[in-house]
C-alpha positions as CSV (number, residue, x, y, z in Angstrom):
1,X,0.0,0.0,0.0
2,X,3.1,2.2,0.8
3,X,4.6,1.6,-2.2
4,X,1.1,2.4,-4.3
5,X,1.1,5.8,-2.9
6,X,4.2,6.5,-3.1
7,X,4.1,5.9,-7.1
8,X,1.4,8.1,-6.9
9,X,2.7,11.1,-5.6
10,X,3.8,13.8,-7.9
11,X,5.9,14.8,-5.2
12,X,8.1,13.5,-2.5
13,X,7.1,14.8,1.1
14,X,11.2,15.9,1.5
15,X,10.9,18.0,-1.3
16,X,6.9,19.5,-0.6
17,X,9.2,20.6,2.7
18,X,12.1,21.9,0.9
19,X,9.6,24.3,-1.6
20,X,7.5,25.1,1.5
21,X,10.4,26.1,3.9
22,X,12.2,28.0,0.8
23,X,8.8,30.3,0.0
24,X,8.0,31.2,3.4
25,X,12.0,32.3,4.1
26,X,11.0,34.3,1.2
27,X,7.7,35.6,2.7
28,X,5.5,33.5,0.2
29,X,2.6,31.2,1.4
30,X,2.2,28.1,-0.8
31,X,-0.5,26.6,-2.1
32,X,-0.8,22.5,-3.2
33,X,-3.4,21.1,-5.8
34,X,-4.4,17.9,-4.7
35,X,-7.9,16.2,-4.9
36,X,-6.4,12.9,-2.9
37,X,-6.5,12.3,0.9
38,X,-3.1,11.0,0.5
39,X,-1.8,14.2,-1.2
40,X,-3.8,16.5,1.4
41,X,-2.1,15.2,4.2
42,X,1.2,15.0,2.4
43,X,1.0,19.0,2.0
44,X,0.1,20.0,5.4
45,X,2.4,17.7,7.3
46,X,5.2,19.2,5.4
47,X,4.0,23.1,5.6
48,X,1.8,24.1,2.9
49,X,-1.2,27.0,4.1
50,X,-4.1,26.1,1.4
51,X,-4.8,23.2,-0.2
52,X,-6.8,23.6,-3.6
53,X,-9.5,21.4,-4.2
54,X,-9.4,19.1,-1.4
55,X,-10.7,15.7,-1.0
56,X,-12.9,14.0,1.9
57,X,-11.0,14.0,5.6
58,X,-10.8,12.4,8.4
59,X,-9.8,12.9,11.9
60,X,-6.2,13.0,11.2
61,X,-6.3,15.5,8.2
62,X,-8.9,17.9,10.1
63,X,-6.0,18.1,13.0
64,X,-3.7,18.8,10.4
65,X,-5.8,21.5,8.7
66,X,-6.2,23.4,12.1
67,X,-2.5,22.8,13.8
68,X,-1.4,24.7,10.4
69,X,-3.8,26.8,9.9
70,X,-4.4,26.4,6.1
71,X,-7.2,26.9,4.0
72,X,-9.1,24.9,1.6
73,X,-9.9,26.2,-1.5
74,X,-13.3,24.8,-2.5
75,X,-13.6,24.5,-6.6
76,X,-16.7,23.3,-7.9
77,X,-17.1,24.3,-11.1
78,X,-14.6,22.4,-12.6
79,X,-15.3,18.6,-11.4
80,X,-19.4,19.6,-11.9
81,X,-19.4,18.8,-15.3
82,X,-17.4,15.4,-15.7
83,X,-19.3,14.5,-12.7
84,X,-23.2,15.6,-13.7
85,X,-23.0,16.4,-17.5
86,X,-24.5,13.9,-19.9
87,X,-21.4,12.1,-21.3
88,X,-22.6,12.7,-25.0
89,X,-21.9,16.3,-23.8
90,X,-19.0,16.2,-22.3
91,X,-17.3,13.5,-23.9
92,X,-16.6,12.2,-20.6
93,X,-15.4,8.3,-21.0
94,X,-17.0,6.3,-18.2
95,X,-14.1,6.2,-16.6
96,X,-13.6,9.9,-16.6
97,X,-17.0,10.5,-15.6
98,X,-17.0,7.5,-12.6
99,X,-13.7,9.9,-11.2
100,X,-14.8,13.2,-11.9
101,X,-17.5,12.5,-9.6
102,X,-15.3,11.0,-7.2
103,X,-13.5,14.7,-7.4
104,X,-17.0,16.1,-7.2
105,X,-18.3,14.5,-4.2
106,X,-14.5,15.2,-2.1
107,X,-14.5,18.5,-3.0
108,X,-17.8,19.2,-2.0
109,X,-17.2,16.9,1.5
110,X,-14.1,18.6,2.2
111,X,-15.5,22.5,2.1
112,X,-18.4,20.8,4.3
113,X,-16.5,19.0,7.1
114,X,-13.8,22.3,6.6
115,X,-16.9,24.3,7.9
116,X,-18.0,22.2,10.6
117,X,-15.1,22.1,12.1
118,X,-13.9,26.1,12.0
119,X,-11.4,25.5,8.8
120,X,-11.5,28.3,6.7
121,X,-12.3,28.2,3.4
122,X,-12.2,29.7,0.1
123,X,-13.4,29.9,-3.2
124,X,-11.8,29.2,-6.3
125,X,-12.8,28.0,-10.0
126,X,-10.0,26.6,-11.8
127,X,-10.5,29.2,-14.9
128,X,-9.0,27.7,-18.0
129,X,-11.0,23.8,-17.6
130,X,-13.4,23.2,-19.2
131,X,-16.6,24.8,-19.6
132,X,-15.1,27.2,-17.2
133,X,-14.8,31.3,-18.1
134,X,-13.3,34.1,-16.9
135,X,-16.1,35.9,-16.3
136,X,-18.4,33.2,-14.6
137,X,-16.8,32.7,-10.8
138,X,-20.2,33.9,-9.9
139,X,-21.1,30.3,-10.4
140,X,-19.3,28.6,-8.0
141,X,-21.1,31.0,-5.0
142,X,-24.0,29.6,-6.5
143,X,-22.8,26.1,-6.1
144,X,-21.2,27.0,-2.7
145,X,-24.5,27.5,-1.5
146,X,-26.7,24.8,-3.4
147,X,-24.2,21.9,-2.4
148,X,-22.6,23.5,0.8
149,X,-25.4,24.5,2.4
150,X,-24.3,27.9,3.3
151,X,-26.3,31.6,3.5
152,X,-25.7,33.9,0.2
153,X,-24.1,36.1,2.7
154,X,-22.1,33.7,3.7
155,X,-20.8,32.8,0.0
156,X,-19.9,36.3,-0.5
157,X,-18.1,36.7,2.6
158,X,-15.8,33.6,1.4
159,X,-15.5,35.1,-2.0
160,X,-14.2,38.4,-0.7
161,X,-12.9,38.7,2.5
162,X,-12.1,35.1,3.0
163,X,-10.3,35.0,-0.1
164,X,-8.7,37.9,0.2
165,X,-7.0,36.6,3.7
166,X,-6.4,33.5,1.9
167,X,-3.9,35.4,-0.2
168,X,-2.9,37.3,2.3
169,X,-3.8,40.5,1.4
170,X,-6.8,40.9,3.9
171,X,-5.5,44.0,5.0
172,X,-5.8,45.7,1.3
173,X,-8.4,44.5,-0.3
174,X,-12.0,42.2,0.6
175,X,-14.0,44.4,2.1
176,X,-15.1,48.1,2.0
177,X,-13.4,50.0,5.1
178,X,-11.4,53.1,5.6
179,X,-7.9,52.7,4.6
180,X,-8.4,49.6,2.0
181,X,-8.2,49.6,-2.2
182,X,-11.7,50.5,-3.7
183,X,-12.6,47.0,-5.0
184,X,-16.2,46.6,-5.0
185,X,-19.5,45.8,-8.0
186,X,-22.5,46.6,-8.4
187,X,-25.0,44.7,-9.2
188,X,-28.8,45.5,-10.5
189,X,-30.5,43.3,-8.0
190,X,-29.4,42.1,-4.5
191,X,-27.1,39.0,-4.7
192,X,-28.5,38.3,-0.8
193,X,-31.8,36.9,-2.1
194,X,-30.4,35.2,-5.2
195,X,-26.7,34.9,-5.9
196,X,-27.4,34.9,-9.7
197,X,-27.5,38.7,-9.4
198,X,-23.9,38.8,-9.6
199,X,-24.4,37.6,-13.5
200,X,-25.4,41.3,-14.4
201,X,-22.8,43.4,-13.1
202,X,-23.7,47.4,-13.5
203,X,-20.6,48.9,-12.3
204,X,-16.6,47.1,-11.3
205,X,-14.4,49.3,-9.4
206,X,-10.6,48.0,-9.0
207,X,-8.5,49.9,-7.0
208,X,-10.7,52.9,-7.6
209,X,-11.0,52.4,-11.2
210,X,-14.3,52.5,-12.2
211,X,-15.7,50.3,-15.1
212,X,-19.4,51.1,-15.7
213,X,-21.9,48.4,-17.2
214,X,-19.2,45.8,-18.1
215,X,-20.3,43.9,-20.9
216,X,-17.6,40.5,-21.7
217,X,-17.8,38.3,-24.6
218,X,-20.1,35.2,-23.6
219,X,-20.2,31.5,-24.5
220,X,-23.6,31.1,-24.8
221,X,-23.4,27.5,-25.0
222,X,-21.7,27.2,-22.1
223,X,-23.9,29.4,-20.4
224,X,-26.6,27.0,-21.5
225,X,-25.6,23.7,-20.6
226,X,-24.4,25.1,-16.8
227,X,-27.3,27.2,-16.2
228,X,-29.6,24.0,-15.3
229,X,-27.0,23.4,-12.4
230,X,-27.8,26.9,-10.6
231,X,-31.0,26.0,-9.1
């Protein structure tokens, strides 16, 4: 069994601690994709702060989680549609589709036990898979609070101010208060009775820059086929 995950890895532990020790005598925090118990456990015994995706934990791991005090970064978006799309769709291969769910169903457990026990958590989408854009992270607060179970409020808290501390750049940006960057949207309706408010976006301001009624290039067929997963 040792020697299974060890072939596994894409990393030694030895050297996980040698990039992790080197970043933070530099001031960086590190991050670790992983989506396998194994690899979770891996990162935070050897000093990484957030681990993005996660998988499903157990005792051990949530000890881990909290004596380091990393984050999880919760992605949704990207394992939804190998795990829920018709295959003739996605092209999924049976296979693909039996894992992406497996991916699916850890990161979702992960951001749920990361809540019940006081692990913080973020929000992230993995912009660049597939049927995933750059101007649709709105999404995955919608999925944070259909599969999560949390308030809109809470979802946009994560996506801001959580986020922001995830990066460590709390202090700047995240949240409106005296003495912070102007980074704020507007939206048309309010996003605390239905998060898919954020989709029309009347005004962006980034660092004080205003941008009014922004108006990106759409997929609509993307749009289509990942709308039905909103409600």
């Amino acid at each position: 069994m040792q020697e299974a995950e060890e072939k596994t890895r894409q990393m030694k532990p030895e050297m996980v601690r040698a990039v992790c020790d080197e970043a933070h005598r530099l001031g960086y925090p590190v991050a670790a994709h992983t989506e396998s118990p194994e690899g979770v456990k891996v990162a935070l015994e050897n000093g990484v702060d957030s681990i993005e995706h996660g998988a499903k934990m157990d005792e051990e791991t949530i000890r881990l989680y909290k004596e380091r005090g990393a984050f999880v970064c919760t992605t949704i978006s990207p394992a939804l549609p190998y795990a829920l799309f018709d295959p003739a769709i996605s092209g999924a291969s049976e296979k693909d589709q039996y894992n992406g769910r497996i991916v699916f169903d850890g990161v979702v457990e992960s951001a749920r036990t990361a809540l019940a026990n006081g692990i913080p958590v973020g929000l992230g989408n993995d912009v660049g898979c597939p049927y995933i854009t750059q101007y649709d992270f709105w999404r995955e607060l919608c999925y944070f609070h259909k599969y999560c179970g949390v308030s809109n409020q809470f979802a946009l808290h994560t996506a801001t101010l959580r986020n922001a501390r995830l990066a460590g750049v709390g202090d700047v940006t995240g949240s409106i208060e005296a003495g912070k960057s102007a980074d704020f949207i507007v939206t048309r309706k309010n996003p605390l009775d239905d998060l898919t408010a954020l989709r029309q976006l009347e005004l962006v301001v980034c660092r004080g820059r205003a941008v009014h009624k922004p108006a990106p290039k759409r997929n609509k067929t993307v749009d289509a086929l990942l709308d039905p997963y909103l409600a």
